[in-house]
PAPAGU-266312 format. One record per residue: y, x, z of N, C-alpha, C in turn. Coordinates in steps of 0.2 Angstrom, whole numbers, plus 5000, padded with zeros to 4 digits. Layout:
> nyy nxx nzz cayy caxx cazz cyy cxx czz
> Y X Z Y X Z Y X Z;
...
This chain:
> nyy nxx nzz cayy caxx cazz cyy cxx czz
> 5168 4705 5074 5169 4712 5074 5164 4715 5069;
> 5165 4717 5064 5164 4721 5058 5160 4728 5062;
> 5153 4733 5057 5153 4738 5060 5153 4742 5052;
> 5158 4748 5053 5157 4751 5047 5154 4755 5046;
> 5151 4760 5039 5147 4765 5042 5149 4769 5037;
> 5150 4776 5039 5152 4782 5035 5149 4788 5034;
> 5150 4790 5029 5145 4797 5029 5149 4801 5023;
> 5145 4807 5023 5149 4811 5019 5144 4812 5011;
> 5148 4817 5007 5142 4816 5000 5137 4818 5000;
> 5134 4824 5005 5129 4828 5003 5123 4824 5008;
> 5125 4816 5007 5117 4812 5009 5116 4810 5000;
> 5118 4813 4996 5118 4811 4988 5116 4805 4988;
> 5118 4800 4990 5116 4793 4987 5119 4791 4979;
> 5118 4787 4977 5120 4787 4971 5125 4782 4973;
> 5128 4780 4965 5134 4775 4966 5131 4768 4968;
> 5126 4767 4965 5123 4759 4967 5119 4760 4973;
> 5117 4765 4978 5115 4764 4985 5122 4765 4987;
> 5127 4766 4986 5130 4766 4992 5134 4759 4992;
> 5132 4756 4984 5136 4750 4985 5131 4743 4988;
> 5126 4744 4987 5118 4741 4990 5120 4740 4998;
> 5120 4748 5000 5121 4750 5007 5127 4748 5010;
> 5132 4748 5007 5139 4744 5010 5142 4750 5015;
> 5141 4758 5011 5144 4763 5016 5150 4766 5011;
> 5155 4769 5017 5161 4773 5012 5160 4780 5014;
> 5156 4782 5006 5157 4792 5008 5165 4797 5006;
> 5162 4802 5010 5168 4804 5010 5164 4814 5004;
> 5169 4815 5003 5165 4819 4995 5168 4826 4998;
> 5161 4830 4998 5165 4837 5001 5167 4840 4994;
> 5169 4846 4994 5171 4848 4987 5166 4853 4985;
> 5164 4854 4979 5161 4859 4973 5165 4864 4971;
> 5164 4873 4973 5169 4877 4969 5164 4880 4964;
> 5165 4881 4957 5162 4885 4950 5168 4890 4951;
> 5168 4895 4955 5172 4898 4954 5181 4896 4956;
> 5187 4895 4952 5193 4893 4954 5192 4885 4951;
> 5185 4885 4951 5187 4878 4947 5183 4873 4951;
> 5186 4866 4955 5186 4861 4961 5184 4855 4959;
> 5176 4853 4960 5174 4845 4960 5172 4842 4965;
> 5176 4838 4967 5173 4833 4972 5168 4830 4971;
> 5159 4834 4977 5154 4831 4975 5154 4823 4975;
> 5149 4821 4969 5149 4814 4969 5152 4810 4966;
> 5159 4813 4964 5164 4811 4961 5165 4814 4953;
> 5168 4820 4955 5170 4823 4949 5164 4825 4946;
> 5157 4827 4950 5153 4830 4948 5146 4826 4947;
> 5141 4825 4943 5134 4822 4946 5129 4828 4948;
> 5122 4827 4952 5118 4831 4952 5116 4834 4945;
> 5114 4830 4941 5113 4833 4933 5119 4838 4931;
> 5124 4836 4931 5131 4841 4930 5131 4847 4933;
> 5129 4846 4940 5130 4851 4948 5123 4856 4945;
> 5118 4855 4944 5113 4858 4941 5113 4864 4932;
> 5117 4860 4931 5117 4864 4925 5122 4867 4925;
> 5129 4866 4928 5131 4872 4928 5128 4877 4935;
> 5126 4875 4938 5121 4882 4942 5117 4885 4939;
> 5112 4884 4935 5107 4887 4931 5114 4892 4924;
> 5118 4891 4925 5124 4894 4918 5128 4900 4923;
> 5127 4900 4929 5130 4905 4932 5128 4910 4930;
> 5133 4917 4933 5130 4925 4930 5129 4924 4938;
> 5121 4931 4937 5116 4933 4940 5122 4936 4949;
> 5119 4934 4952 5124 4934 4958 5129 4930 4961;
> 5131 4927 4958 5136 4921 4959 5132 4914 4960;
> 5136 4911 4966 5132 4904 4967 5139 4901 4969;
> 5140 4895 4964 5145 4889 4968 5144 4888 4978;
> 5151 4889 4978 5152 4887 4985 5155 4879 4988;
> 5154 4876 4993 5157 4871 4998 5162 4871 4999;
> 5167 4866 5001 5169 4865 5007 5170 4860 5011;
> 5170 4860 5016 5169 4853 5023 5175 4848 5021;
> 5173 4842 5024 5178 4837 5022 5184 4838 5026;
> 5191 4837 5027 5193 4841 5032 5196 4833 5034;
> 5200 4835 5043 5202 4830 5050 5204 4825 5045;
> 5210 4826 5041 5215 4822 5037 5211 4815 5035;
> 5208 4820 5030 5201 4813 5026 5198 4810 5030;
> 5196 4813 5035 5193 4807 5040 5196 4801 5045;
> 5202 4806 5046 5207 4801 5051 5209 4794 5046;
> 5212 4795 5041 5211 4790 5035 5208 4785 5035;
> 5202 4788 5034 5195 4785 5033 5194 4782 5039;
> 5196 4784 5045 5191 4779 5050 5197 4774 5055;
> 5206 4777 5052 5208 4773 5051 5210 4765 5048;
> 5207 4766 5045 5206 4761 5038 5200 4757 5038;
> 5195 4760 5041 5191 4756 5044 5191 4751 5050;
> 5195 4754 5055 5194 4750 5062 5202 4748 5062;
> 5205 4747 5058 5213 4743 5059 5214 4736 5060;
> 5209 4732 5057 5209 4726 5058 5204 4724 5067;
> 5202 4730 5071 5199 4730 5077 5191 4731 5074;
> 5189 4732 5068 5183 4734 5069 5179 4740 5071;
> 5174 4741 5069 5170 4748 5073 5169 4752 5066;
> 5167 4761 5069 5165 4763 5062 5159 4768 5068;
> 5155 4769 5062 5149 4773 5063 5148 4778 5057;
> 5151 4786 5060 5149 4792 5053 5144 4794 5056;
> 5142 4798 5052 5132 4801 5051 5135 4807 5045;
> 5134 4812 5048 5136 4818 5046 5134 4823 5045;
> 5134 4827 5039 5128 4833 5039 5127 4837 5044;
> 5121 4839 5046 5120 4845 5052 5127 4851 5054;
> 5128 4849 5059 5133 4854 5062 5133 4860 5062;
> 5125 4863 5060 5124 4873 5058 5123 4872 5054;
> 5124 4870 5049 5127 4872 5041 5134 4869 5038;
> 5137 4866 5043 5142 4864 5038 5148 4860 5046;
> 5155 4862 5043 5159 4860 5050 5162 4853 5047;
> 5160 4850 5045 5162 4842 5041 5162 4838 5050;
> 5155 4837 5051 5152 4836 5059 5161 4838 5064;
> 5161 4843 5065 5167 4844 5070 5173 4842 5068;
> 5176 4841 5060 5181 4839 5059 5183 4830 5060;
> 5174 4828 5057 5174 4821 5060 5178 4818 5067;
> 5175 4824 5071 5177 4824 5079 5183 4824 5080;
> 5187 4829 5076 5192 4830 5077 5196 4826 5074;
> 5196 4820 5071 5197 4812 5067 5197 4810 5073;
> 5191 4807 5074 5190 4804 5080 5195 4805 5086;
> 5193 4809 5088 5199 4811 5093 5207 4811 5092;
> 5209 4811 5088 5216 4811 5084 5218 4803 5086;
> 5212 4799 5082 5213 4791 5080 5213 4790 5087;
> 5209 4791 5092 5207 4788 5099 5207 4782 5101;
> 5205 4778 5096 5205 4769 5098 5198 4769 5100;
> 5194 4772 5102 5189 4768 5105 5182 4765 5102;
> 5183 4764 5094 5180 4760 5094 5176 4765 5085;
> 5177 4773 5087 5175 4775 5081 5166 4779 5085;
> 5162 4781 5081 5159 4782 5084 5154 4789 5080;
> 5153 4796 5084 5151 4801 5076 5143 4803 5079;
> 5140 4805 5075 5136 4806 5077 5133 4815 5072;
> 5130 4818 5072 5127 4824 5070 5119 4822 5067;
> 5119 4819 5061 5112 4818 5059 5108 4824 5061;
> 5110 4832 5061 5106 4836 5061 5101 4839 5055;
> 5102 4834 5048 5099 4837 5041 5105 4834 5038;
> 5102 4835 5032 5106 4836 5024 5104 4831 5019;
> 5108 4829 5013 5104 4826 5009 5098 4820 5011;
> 5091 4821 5008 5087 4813 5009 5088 4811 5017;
> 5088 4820 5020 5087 4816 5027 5093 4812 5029;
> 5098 4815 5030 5106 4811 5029 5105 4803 5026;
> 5103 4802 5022 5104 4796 5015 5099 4792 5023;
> 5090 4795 5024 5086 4790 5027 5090 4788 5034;
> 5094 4793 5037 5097 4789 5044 5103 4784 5043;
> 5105 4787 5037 5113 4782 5034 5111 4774 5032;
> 5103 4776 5030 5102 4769 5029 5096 4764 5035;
> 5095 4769 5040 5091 4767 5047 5099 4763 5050;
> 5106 4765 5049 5110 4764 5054 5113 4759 5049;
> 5112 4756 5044 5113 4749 5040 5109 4746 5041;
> 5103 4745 5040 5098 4740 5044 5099 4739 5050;
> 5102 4742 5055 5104 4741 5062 5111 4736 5061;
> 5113 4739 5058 5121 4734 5056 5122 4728 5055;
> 5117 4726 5048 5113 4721 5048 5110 4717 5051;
> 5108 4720 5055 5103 4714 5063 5109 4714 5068;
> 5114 4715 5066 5120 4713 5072 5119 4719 5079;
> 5118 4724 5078 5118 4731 5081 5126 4732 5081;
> 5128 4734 5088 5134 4736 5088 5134 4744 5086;
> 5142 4746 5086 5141 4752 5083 5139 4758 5088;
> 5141 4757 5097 5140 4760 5100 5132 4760 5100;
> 5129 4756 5099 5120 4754 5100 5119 4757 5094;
> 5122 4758 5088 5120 4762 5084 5118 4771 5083;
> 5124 4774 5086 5126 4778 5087 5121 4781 5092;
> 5118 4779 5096 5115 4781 5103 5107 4780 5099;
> 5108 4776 5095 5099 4778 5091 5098 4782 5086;
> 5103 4783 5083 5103 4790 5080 5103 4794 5081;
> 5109 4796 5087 5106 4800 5091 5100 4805 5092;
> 5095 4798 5096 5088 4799 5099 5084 4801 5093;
> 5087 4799 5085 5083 4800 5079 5085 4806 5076;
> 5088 4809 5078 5092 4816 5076 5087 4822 5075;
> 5083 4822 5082 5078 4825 5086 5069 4825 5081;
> 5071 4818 5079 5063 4817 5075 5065 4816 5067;
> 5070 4816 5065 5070 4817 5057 5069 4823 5054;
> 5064 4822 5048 5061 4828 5043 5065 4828 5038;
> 5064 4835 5035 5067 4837 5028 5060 4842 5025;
> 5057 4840 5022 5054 4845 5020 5053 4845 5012;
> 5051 4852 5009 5054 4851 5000 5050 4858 4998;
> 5046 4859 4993 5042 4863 4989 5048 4865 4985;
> 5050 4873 4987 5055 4876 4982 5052 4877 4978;
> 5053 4878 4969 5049 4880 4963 5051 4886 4961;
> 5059 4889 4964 5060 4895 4960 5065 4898 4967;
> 5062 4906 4967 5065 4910 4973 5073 4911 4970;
> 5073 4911 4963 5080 4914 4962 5085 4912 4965;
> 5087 4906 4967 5092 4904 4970 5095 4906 4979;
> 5088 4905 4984 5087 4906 4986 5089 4917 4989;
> 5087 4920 4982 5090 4926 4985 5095 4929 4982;
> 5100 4924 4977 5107 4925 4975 5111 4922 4984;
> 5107 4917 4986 5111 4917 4992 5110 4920 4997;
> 5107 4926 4997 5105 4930 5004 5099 4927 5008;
> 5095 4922 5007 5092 4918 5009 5085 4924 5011;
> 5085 4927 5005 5078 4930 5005 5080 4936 5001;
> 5073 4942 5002 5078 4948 4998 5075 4949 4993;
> 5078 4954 4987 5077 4954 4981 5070 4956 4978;
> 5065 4960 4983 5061 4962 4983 5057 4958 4984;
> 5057 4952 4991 5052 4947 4991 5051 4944 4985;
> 5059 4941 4983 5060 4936 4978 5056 4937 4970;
> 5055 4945 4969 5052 4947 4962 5044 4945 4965;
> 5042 4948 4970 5035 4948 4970 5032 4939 4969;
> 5037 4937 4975 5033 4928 4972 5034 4927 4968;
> 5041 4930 4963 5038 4927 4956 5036 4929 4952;
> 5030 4934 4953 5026 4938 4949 5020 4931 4950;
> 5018 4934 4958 5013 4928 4960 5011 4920 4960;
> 5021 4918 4957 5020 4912 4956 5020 4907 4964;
> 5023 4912 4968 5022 4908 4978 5026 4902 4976;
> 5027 4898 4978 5032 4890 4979 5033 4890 4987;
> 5039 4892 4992 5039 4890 4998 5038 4882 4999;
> 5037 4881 5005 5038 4874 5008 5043 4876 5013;
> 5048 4872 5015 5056 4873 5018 5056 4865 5023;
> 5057 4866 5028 5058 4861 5032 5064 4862 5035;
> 5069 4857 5038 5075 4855 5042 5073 4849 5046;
> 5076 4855 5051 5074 4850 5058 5077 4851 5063;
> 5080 4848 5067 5085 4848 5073 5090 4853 5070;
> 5094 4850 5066 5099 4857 5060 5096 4865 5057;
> 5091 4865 5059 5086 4873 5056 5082 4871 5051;
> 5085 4876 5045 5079 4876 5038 5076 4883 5041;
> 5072 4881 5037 5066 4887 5036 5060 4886 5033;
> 5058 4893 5030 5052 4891 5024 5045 4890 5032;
> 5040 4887 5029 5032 4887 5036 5028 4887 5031;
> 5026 4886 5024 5023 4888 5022 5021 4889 5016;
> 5019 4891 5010 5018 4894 5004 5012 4893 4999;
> 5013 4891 4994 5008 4891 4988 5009 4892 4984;
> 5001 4894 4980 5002 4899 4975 5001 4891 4969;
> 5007 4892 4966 5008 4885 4961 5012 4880 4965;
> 5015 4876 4960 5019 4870 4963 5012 4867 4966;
> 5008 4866 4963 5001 4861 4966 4999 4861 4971;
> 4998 4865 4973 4997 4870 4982 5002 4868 4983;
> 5005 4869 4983 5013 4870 4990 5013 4865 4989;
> 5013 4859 4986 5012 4850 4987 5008 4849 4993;
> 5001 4852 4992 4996 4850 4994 4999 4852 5003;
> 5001 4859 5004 5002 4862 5011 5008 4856 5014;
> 5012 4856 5007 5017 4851 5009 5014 4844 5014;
> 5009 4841 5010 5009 4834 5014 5003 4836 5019;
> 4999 4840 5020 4995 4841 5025 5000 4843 5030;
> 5005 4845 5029 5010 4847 5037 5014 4840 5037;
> 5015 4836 5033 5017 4831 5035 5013 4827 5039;
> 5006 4827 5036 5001 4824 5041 5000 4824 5048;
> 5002 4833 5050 5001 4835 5056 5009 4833 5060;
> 5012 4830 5058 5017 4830 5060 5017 4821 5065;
> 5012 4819 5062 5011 4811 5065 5017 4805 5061;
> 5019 4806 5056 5025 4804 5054 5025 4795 5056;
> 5031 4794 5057 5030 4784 5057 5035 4780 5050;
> 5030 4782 5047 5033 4777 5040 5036 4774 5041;
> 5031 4769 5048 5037 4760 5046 5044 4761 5046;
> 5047 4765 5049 5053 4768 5050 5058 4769 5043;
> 5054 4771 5039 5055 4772 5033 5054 4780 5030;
> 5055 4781 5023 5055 4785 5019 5060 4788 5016;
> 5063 4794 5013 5067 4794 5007 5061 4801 5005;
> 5064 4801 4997 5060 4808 4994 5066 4809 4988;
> 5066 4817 4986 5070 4819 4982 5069 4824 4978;
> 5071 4824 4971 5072 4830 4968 5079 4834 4967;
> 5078 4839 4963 5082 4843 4960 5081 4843 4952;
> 5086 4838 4948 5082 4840 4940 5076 4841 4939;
> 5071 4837 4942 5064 4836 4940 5062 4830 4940;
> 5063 4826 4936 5061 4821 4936 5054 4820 4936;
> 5049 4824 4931 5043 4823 4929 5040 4826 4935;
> 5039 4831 4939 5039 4835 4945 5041 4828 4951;
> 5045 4825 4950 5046 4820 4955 5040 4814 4955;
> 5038 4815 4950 5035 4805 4947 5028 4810 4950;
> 5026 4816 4947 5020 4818 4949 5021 4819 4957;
> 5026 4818 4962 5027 4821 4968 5024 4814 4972;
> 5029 4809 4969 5027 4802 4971 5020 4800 4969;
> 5017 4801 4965 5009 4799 4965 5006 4803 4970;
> 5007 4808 4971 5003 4812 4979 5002 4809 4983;
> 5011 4806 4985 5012 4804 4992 5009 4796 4991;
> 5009 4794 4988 5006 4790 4988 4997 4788 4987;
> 4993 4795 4984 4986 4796 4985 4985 4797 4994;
> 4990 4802 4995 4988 4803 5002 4989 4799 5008;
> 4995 4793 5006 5000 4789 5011 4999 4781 5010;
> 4998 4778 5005 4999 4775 5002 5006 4773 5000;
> 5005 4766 5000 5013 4765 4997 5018 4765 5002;
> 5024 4771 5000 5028 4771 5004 5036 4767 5003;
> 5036 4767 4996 5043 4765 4994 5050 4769 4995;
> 5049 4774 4995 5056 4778 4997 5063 4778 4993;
> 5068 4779 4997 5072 4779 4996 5072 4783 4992;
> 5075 4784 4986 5076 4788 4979 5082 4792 4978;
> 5083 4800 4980 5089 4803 4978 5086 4810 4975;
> 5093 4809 4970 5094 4814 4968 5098 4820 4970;
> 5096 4826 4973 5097 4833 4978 5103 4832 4974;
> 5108 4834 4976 5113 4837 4976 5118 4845 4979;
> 5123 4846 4978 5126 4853 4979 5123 4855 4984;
> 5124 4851 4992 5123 4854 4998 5116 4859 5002;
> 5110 4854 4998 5104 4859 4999 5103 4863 4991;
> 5105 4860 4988 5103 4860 4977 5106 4866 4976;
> 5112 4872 4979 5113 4877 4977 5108 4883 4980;
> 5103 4881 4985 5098 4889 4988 5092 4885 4985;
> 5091 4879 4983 5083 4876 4982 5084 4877 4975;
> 5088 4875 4968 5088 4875 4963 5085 4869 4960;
> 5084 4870 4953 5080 4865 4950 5073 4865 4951;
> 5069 4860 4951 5062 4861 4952 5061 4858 4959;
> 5065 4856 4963 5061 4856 4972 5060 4846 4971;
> 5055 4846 4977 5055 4841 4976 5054 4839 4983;
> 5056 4834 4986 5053 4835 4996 5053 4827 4998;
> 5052 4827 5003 5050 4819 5008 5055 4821 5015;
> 5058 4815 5015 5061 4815 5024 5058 4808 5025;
> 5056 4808 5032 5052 4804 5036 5056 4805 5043;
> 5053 4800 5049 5054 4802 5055 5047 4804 5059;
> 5049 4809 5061 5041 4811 5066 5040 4804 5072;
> 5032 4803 5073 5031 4801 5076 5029 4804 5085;
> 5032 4809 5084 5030 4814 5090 5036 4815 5094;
C-alpha cells in the first residue's frame, strides 16, 4: 500500500522538487484583473512578479482557493487502486483551500484519505510537504503521517525581511501614512507566520538590520535544524545569495530547501523579501 502526498501551489515548489519529492499539487488560481493563471502552471514566480510590479497604484492580483471538485479528483485518483493519500495545505486563516480539502475528503469517504492544516504558506508549506516525504520514504503510514504533522503545525516558522511597504499597504495591510514614513526612513519589517498568524515583530532600518534582527529572533526561538530547513525569495536572487551567507555565518551549514515565493505570500511581501522556515525547538 502506496502513501501519496498532496499539496497545493502556494508551497511554490518548483517543477523539479515536486518531481524529486514524488508529490501531486493542486494549483490555486492568479486573477490580473479578468485575466486567470493557474499558479504554477500558467504562471512562474518571475512572471507573477513582474506583472505585480506593472499594476496601477491600488490594485493588487487576487486568489482563489482550489475548490471540493479538484480535490475529490485528486484524492480519488490517488487511493483507487486502495492506496493512501496525505494533503498539507495552506493555513486555514488565509485561505479556504484547507476546508474544501475536507470537504473532498468527506465526499470520497474511503477511509484512507488523510488532511491536515500545515498552518503556514509557501517555504513553510514546501518544509512540512517535504518532512511528510521523508516519512513516506521510511515506510510511515499515512495515518502516522498526518498525526506528525499535525503536532509540527504548532512548531513550524515562517519568517521573512519585507524590503518594500508598498505592497503590503495597497493591500490594507498597513496605512498609507505608516507606509510613506518607513519609506522615507528606509524601515524593512520582519513578518513571521505561526500557528496560521502573520505579523510584522520586528523592524530595521536597511535590508542589513532587519537580517540581522531576523536571525537573532530565530536564535531566540531554539530552532531544530536537524529537522530541516527551507529559505526563500521574491525576485531577489542577489538579496538571497547574500541572505544565505548570513545564515550560514550564523548557523552554519544548513542546506535549505530553495524556493522561489510565489502569489500566495509574494502579492503583500513584493519583490525584495527574503525569509527562513525552520521548526522551533520549543
Amino acid at each position: 500500500m502506496a502513501v501519496k502526498i498532496i499539496t497545493d501551489s502556494t508551497c511554490d515548489l518548483s517543477a523539479l522538487q515536486k518531481e524529486q519529492l514524488g508529490v501531486t499539487v493542486l494549483p490555486l488560481s492568479v486573477y490580473f484583473g479578468n485575466d486567470e493563471y493557474r499558479d504554477g502552471v500558467d504562471i512562474t514566480p518571475s512572471e507573477f512578479f513582474e506583472k505585480l510590479e506593472s499594476m496601477e497604484d491600488g490594485k493588487l492580483p487576487t486568489t482563489s482557493q482550489v475548490n471540493p471538485a479538484a480535490f475529490e479528483a485528486a484524492f480519488r485518483s490517488a487511493t483507487e487502486n486502495g492506496d493512501q493519500a496525505v494533503g498539507i495545505f495552506i493555513s486555514s486563516r488565509i485561505s479556504g483551500t484547507y476546508q474544501s480539502a475536507c470537504i473532498a475528503r468527506d465526499t470520497v469517504s474511503n477511509g484512507r484519505i488523510f488532511v491536515v492544516d500545515s498552518k503556514v504558506a509557501t517555504m513553510g508549506l514546501a518544509l512540512m510537504v517535504q518532512t511528510a516525504c521523508r516519512m513516506r520514504d521510511e515506510g510511515a503510514g499515512a495515518a502516522e503521517i498526518a498525526q506528525r504533522l499535525t503536532q509540527l503545525s504548532d512548531r513550524v516558522r515562517f519568517i521573512c525581511v519585507v524590503d518594500t511597504l508598498k505592497y503590503l499597504r495597497m493591500g490594507g495591510r498597513i496605512s498609507s501614512v505608516i507606509a510613506g514614513i518607513g519609506g522615507v526612513l528606509d524601515l524593512k519589517p520582519v513578518v513571521v507566520m505561526t500557528q496560521g498568524i502573520i505579523k510584522a515583530v520586528d523592524v530595521g532600518k536597511g535590508h542589513k538590520r532587519a537580517v540581522k534582527k531576523l536571525l537573532s529572533l530565530v536564535e531566540k526561538d531554539e530552532p531544530d535544524f536537524s529537522m530541516g530547513t527551507s529559505a526563500a525569495h521574491s525576485a531577489a536572487p542577489a538579496l538571497f545569495e547574500d541572505f544565505l551567507a548570513s545564515l550560514k555565518d550564523r548557523f552554519g551549514e544548513l542546506s535549505p530547501l530553495r524556493i522561489d515565493l510565489g502569489a500566495a505570500i509574494g502579492v503583500y511581501a513584493g519583490p525584495g523579501c527574503v525569509g527562513l522556515s525552520y521548526f522551533s525547538g520549543r
